[in-house]
Structures are given as C-alpha cells and as structure tokens.
C-alpha positions, 0 to 999 in steps of 0.5 A, a space after each residue: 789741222 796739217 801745217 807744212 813748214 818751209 825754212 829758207 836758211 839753207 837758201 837765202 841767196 839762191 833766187 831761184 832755188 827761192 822761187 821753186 821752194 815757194 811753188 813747191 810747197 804751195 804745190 804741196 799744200 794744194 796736193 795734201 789739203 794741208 791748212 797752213 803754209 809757215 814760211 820761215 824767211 829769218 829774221 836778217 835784213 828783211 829782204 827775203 820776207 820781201 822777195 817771199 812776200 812779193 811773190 805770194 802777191 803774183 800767186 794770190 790766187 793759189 791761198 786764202 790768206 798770208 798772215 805776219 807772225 806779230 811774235 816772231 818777223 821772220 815767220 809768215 804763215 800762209 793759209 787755204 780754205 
C-alpha cells in the first residue's frame, strides 16, 4: 500500500503555505492512487491539528476517511479508496 507522508514542522505558522501543502498532497495521493495520506501537524498546542482538520472537513469530498492516531496525537492519517 503507497503511504505519502506530510510533516508540517517546517511550516506551523505559515498559514498559507499549510493550505497548498495540504491540497497538494491530497493532489498527489489522487495523482498516484496512493492509499494513505499521514499528516504529521506535532504534538504542540493542537491548534494546527485543528486548522488541518478543518479543513480536511471543507475537502471531504476528495478522501474515504481521516483517522486519529489513538498512539500518537500529533499524527492524523487520511485514507482513499
């Protein structure tokens, strides 16, 4: 199963650069049939996970499923058909 890895570290506080990291890799998954999307937002304040998760919920239409990572919170893994 092809698995895409994103790690927002680099960019937490750069909101736009969030937003065309997140459509791109969403572009990229769709692009390359890849399974699974692991978004890695970190552990911090939980305000990125938010912001991440909010808006995987505007683009609902583009993923099967978003699944927390019950071992690790700073992790979300975002699944296609």
């Amino acid at each position: 199963m092809k698995k895409i890895t994103l790690d927002l570290h680099d960019i937490f506080n750069k909101h736009q650069q969030i937003e065309e990291a997140l459509n791109d890799v969403l572009d990229q998954a769709q692009q390359e049939g890849a399974k699974l999307v692991e978004i890695i937002p970190g552990k911090g304040s939980g305000q990125l996970k938010k912001r991440v998760l909010k808006f995987l919920e505007r683009n609902r239409d583009r993923y099967d499923r978003v699944d927390k990572d019950s071992k690790n919170w700073g992790r979300l893994f975002v699944r296609f058909k």
